[in-house]
PADRENNU-848511 format. One record per residue: x, y, z of N, C-alpha, C, O in turn; residue number from 1. Coordinates in steps of 0.1 Angstrom, whole numbers. Atoms other than C-alpha are relative to their C-alpha. Layout:
<drendrens>
- n_xx/n_yy/n_zz/ca_xx/ca_yy/ca_zz/c_xx/c_yy/c_zz/o_xx/o_yy/o_zz/seq
- X/Y/Z/X/Y/Z/X/Y/Z/X/Y/Z/NUM $
...
</drendrens>
This chain:
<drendrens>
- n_xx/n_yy/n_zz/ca_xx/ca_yy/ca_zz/c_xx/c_yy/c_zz/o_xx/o_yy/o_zz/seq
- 9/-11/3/1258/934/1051/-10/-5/-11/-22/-3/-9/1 $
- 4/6/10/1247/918/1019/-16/-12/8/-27/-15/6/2 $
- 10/17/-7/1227/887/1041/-5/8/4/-14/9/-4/3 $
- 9/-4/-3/1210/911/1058/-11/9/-5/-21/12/1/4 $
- 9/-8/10/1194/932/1032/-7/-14/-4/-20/-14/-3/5 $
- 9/11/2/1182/897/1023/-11/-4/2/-21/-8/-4/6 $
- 9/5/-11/1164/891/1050/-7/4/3/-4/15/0/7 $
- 14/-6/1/1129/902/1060/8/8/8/20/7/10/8 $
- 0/-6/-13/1126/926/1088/-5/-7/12/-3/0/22/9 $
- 4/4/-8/1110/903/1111/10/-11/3/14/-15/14/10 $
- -15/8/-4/1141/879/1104/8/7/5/12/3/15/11 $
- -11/-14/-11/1164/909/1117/-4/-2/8/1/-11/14/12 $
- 4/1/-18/1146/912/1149/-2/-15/2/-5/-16/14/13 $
- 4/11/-8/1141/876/1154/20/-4/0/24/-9/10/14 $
- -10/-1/2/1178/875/1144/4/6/16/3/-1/26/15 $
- 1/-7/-8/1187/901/1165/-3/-5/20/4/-8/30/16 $
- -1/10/-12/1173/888/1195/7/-12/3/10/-13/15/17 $
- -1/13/-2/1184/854/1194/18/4/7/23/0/18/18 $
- -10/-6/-3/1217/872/1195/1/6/13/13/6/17/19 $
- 1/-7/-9/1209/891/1226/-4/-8/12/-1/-6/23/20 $
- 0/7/-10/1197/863/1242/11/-13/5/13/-19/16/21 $
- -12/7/-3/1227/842/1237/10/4/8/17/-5/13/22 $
- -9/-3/-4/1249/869/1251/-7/-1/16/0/-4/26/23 $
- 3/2/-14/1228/867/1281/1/-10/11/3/-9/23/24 $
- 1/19/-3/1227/830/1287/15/-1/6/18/-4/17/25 $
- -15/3/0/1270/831/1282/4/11/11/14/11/18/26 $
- -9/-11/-16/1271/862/1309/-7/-6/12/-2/-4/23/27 $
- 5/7/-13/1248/841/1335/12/-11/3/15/-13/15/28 $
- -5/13/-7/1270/812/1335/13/6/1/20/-4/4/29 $
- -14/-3/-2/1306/831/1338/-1/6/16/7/3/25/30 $
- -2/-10/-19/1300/852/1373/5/-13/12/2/-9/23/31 $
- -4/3/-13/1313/827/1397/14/-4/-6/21/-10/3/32 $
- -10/8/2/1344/816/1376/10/13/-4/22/13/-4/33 $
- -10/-13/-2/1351/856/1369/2/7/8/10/16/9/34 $
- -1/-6/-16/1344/865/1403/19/-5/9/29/1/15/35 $
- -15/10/-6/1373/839/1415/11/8/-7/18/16/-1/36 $
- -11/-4/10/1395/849/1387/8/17/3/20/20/4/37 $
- 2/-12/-4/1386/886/1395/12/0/14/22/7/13/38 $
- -9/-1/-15/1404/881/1433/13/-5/-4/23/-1/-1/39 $
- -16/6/-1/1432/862/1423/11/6/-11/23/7/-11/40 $
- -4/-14/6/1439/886/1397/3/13/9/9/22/3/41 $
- 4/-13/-6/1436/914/1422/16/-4/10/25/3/12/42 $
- -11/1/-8/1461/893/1445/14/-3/-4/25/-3/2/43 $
- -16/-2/5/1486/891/1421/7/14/-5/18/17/-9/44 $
- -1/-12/3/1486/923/1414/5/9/10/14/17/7/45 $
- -6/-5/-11/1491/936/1450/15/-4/2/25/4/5/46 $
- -17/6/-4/1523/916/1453/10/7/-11/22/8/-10/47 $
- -9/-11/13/1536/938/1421/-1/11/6/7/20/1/48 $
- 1/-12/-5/1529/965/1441/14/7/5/20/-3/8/49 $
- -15/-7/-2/1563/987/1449/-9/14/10/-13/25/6/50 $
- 5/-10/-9/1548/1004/1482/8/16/10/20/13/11/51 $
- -11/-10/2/1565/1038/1493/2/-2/15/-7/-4/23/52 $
- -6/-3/-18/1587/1040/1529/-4/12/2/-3/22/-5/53 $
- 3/-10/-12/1574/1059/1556/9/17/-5/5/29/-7/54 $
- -2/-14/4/1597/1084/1546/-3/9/-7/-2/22/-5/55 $
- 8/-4/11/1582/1089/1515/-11/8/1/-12/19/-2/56 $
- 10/-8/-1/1550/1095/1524/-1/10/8/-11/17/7/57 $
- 5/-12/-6/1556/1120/1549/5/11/-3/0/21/1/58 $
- -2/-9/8/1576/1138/1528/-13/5/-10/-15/18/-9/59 $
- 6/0/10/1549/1138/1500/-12/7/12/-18/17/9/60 $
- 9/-7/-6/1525/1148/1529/8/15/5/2/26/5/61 $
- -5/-17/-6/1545/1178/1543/-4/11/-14/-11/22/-14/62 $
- 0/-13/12/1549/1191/1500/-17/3/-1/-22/14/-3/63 $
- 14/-6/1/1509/1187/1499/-4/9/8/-10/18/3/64 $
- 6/-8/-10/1501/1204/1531/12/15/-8/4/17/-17/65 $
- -8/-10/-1/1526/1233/1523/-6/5/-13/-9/17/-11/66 $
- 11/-2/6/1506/1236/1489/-15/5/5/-23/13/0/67 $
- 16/1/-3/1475/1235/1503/1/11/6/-8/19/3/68 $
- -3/-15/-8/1486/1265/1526/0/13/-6/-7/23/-3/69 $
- -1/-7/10/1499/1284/1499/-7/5/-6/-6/17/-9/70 $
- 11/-2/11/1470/1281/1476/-12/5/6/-20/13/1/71 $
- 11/-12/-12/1447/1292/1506/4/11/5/-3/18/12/72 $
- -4/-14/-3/1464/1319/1512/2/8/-11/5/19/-9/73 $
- 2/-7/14/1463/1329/1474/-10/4/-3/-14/15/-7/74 $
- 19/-3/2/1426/1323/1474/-1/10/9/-5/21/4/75 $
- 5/-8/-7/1423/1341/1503/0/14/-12/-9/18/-21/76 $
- -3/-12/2/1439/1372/1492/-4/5/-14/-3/17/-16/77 $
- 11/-5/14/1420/1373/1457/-12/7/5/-18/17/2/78 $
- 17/-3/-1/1389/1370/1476/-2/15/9/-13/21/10/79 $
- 2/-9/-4/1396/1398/1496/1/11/-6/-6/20/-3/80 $
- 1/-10/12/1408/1419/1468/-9/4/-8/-12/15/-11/81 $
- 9/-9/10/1382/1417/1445/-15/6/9/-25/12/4/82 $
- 13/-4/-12/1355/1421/1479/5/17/2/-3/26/-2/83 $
- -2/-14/0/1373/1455/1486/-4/7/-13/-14/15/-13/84 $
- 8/-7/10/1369/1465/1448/-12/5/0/-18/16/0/85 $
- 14/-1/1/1338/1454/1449/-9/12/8/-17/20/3/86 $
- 4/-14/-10/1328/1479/1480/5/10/-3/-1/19/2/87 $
- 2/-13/2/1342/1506/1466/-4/1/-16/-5/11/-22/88 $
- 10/-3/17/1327/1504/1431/-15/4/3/-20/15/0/89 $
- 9/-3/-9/1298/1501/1451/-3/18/4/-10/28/0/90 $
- 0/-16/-8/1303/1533/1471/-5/-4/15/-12/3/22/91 $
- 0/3/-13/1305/1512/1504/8/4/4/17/7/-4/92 $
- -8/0/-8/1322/1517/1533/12/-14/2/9/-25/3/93 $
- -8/15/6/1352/1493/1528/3/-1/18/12/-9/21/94 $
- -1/5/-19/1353/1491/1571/-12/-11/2/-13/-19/11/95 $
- 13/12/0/1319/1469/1565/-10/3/8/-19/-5/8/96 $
</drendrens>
């Protein structure tokens, strides 16, 4: 902090950039050695993977669907509720 109060303002920005252009220079030359790295990282990673048996998931799909039923037929029945309200607050005919 001290060094930079020192320093002009045009040394900060020339500062500053040099900085900015160094980080650029050091991220051009890594992309093909993090790209690599990137997959073979990715493929060790899959092999940790602890994938679920068949039975699993169709268990896990039956509890979702039987949710999803449920919760549509909750929504439903709100939305019909507060639609009736609604028609008779109105002073509609709640037959439509």
């Amino acid at each position: 902090m001290a060094k930079e109060k020192d320093l002009t303002k045009d040394e900060v920005k020339a500062k500053k950039a040099n900085e900015k252009n160094s980080k650029k220079a050091a991220a051009s030359k890594k992309p093909k050695k993090s790209i690599v790295k990137y997959f073979k990282d990715l493929k060790s990673e899959f092999k940790k993977v602890v994938w679920p048996s068949r039975k699993t998931v169709i268990n896990n799909t039956v509890v979702v669907l039987i949710a999803l039923i449920i919760s549509g037929i909750f929504v439903w029945g709100l939305d019909t509720l507060f639609a009736t309200l609604l028609r008779l607050a109105l002073g509609m005919s709640v037959t439509g």
